[in-house]
C-alpha positions as a Markdown table, in Angstrom:
| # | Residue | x | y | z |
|---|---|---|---|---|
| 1 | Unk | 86.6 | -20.8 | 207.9 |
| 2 | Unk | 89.3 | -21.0 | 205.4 |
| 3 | Unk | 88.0 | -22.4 | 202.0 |
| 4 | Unk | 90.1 | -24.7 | 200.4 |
| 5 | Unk | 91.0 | -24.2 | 196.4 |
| 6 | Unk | 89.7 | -27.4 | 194.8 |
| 7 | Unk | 92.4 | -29.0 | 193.3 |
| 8 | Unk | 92.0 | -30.5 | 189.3 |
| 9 | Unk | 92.5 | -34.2 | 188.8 |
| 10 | Unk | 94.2 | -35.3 | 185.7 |
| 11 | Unk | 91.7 | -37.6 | 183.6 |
| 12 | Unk | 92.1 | -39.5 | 180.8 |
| 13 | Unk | 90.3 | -37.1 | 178.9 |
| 14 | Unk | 93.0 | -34.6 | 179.1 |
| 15 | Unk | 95.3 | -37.2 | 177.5 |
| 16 | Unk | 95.8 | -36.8 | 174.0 |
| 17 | Unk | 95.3 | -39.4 | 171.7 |
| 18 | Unk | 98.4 | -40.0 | 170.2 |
| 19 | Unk | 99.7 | -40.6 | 173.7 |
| 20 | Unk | 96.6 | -43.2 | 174.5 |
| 21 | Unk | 97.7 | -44.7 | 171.0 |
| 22 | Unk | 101.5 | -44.7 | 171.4 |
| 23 | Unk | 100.8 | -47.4 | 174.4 |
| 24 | Unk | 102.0 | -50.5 | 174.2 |
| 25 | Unk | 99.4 | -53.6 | 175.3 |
| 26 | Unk | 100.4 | -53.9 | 178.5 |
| 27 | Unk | 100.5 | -50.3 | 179.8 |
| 28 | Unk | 97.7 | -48.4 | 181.0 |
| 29 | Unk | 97.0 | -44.7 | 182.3 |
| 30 | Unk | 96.0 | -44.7 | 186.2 |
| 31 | Unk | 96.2 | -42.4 | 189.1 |
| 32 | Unk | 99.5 | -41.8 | 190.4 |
| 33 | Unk | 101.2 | -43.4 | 193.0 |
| 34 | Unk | 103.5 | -40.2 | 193.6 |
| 35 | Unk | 100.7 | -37.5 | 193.0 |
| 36 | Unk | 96.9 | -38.6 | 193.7 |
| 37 | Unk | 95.9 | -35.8 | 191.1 |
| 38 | Unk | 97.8 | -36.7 | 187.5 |
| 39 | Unk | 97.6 | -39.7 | 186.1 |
| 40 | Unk | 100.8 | -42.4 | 186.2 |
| 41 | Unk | 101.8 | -44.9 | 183.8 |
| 42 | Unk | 101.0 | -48.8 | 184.9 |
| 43 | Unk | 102.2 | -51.7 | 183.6 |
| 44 | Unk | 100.1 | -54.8 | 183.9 |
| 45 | Unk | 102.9 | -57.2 | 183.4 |
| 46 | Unk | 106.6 | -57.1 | 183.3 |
| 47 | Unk | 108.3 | -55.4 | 180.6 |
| 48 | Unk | 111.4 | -56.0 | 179.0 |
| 49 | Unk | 114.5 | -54.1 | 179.2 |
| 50 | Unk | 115.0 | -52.5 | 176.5 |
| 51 | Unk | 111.6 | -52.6 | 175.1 |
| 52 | Unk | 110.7 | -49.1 | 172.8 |
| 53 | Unk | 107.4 | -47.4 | 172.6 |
| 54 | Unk | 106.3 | -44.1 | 171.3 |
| 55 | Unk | 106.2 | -41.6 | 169.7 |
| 56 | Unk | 108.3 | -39.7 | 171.8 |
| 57 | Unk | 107.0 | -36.2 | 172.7 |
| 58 | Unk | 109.3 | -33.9 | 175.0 |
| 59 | Unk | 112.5 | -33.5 | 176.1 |
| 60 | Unk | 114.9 | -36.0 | 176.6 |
| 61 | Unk | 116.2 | -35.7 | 180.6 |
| 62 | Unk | 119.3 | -37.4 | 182.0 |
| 63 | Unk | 118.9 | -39.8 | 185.2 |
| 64 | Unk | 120.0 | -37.4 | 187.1 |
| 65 | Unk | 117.7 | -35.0 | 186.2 |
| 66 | Unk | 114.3 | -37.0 | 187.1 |
């Protein structure tokens, strides 16, 4: 019988808050569509190009790179 690892599952509580802050209205935390164990970022209605939220945290990646 080979014993499979459970795998953790990204919840909102592992968000920090200045991330659940920095949201704008529309855009909410759910589970991934790619990856059924982090957490993915939804919109609930369209958002316009060019629209800025943040703060920022990271590093910046080119298109080609994501």
């Amino acid at each position: 019988n080979a014993t499979e690892t459970p795998v953790a599952v990204e919840t909102l509580d592992d968000v920090p808050e200045h991330v659940l802050r920095g949201l704008p209205e529309d855009v909410r935390l759910f589970p991934s569509a790619v990856d059924k164990t982090r957490l993915g970022v939804w919109a609930t209605k369209s958002i316009l190009k060019g629209k800025k939220f943040g703060p920022f945290v990271g590093d910046k990646k080119k298109r080609s790179q994501v």
